[in-house]
N, C-alpha and C positions, 0 to 999 in steps of 0.2 A: 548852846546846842550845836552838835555838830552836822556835818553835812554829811551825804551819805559816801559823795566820794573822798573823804579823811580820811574811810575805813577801807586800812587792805588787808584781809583774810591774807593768812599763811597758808600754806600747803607743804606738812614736811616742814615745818622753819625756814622757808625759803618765800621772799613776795610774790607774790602771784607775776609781779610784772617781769621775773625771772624764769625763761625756758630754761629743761635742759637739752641740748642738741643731739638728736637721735647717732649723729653718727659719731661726736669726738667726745661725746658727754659734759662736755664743758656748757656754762650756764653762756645765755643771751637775751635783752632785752633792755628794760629800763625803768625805772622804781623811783621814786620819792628818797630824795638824800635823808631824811627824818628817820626813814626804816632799814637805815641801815648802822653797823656796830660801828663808831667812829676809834674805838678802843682807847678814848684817852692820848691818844696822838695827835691828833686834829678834832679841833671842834667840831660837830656840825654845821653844816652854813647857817645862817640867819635866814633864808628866804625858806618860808614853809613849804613854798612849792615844785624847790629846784627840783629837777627831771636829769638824772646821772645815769648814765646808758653805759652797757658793759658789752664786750666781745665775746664770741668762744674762739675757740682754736682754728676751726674752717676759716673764719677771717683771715687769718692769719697770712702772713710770706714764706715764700720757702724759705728754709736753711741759707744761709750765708755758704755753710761749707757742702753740705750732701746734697742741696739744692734737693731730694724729694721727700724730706720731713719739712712741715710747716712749724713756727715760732709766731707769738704773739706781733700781733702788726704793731709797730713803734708809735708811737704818741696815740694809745689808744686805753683800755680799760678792760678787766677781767672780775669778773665777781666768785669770788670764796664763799660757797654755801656753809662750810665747816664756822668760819667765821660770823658770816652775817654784812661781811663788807666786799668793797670793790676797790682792784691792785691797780695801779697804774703804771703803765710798761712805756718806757720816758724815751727819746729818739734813739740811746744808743744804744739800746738794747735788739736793735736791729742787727749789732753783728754779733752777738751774740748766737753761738749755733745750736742747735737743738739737743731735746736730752740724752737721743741716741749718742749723737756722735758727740757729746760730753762724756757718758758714759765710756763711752772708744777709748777718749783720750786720756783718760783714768785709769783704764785697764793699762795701755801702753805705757803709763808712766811707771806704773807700778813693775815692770820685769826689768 
């Protein structure tokens, strides 16, 4: 028999234990590793009940380069509703600069 907290309604395909954040739209919270799409890359863990907490973007640090766009905080976690799983954004991705001024630098390489 199961218990009543086993069971997490969806909302939209998304776990209940997932907000989305009013102002950057990105999801935040924290969920049952079980309910989420492991894709075949990684197993799911063995513990039925681990608790995987994800970031939005307001978390986030400013830009390395334009300093006033935020990037995903370094050794932290992002959840993909499209998918059903959560990204993890590893320390170095701290210098990593934001999508604006990647796009910048695209543009400029290109003339």
């Amino acid at each position: 028999m199961k218990r009543s907290e086993d069971k997490i309604s969806l909302v939209k395909g998304t776990p209940t234990g997932m907000k989305q954040c009013p102002v950057c739209g990105e999801y935040r919270g924290s969920v049952y590793a079980r309910d989420l799409d492991w894709g075949g890359s990684a197993s799911p863990p063995n513990e039925p009940y681990r608790i995987v907490t994800a970031n939005c973007l307001c978390d986030g640090i400013p830009c390395p380069r334009c300093k006033k766009n935020k990037i995903h905080r370094p050794v932290s976690n992002s959840y993909d509703p499209r998918r059903n799983c959560v990204e993890h954004w590893p320390w170095f991705s701290g210098m990593r600069p934001c999508r604006e001024c990647r796009e910048k630098e695209d543009r400029e390489k290109k003339k």
